[in-house]
C-alpha positions as CSV (number, residue, x, y, z in Angstrom):
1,X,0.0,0.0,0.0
2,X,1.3,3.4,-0.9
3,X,1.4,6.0,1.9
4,X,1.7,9.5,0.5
5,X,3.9,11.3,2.9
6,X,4.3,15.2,1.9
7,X,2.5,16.4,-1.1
8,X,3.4,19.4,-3.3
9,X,2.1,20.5,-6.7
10,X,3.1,18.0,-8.9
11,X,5.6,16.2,-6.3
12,X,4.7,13.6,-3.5
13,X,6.8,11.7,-1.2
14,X,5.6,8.1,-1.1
15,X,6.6,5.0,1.3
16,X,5.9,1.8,-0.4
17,X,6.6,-1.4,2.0
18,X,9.9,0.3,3.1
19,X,11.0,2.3,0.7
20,X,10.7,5.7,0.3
21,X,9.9,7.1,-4.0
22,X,9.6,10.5,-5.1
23,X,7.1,11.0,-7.7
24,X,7.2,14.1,-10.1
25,X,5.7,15.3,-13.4
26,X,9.6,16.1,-15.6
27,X,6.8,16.6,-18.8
28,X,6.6,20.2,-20.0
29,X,3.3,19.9,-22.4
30,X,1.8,16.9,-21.0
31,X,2.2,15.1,-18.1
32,X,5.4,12.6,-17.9
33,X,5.1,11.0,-14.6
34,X,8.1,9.7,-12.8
35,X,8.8,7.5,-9.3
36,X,12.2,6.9,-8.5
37,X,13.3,5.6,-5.2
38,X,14.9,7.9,-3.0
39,X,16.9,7.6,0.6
40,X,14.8,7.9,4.1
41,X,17.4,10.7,4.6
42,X,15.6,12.4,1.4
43,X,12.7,12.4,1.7
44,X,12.6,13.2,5.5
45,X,14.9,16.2,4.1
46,X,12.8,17.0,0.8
47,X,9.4,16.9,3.1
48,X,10.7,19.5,5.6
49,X,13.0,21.8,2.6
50,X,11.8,24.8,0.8
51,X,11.0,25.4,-3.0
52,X,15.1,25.5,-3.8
53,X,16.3,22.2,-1.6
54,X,13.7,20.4,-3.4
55,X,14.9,21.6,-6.3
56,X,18.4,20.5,-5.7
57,X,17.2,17.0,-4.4
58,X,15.4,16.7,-7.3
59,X,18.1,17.8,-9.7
60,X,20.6,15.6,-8.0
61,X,18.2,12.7,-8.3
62,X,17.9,13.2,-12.2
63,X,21.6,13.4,-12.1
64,X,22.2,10.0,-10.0
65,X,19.8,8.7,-12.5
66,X,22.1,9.8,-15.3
67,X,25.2,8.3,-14.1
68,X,22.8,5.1,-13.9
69,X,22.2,5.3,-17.7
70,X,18.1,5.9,-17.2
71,X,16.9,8.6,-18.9
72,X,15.2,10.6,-16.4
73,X,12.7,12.5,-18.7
74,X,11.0,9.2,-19.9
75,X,7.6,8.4,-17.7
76,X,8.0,5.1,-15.6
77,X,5.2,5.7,-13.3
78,X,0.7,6.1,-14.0
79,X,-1.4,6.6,-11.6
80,X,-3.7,3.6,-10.7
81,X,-7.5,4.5,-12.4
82,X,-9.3,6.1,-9.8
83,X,-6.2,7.5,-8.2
84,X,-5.1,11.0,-8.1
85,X,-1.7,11.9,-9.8
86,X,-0.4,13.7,-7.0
């Protein structure tokens, strides 16, 4: 069951079992959904951060992604019917 931890416009912070995801729209004209696993340490951090430390969570994320040869602008994440995006 997902548990939907902090909430933001097009962001959340989900714990899944026991790990923690962030999931984000990275589309510009349509919605491109994204959730990629992210440290406890993170999302604690990206829960209790402002508008620029989310940011640079987010941007480091799509970097870490990078190095791990995933494209991070590709969707790898829709929501369940019935369930809201975020």
């Amino acid at each position: 069951m997902t548990q939907v931890l902090y909430e933001c416009p097009e962001m959340a912070v989900c714990k899944i079992q026991s790990k923690y995801y962030l999931r984000y729209n990275v589309g510009s004209h349509q919605y491109v959904w994204r959730q990629d696993e992210i440290t406890e340490d993170e999302a604690i951090q990206f829960s209790k951060a402002n508008k620029t430390i989310q940011q640079e969570i987010l941007i480091n994320l799509q970097e870490k992604l990078k190095k791990s040869y995933l494209n991070p602008y590709t969707q790898n994440w829709k929501p369940s019917e019935g369930e809201a995006p975020i």
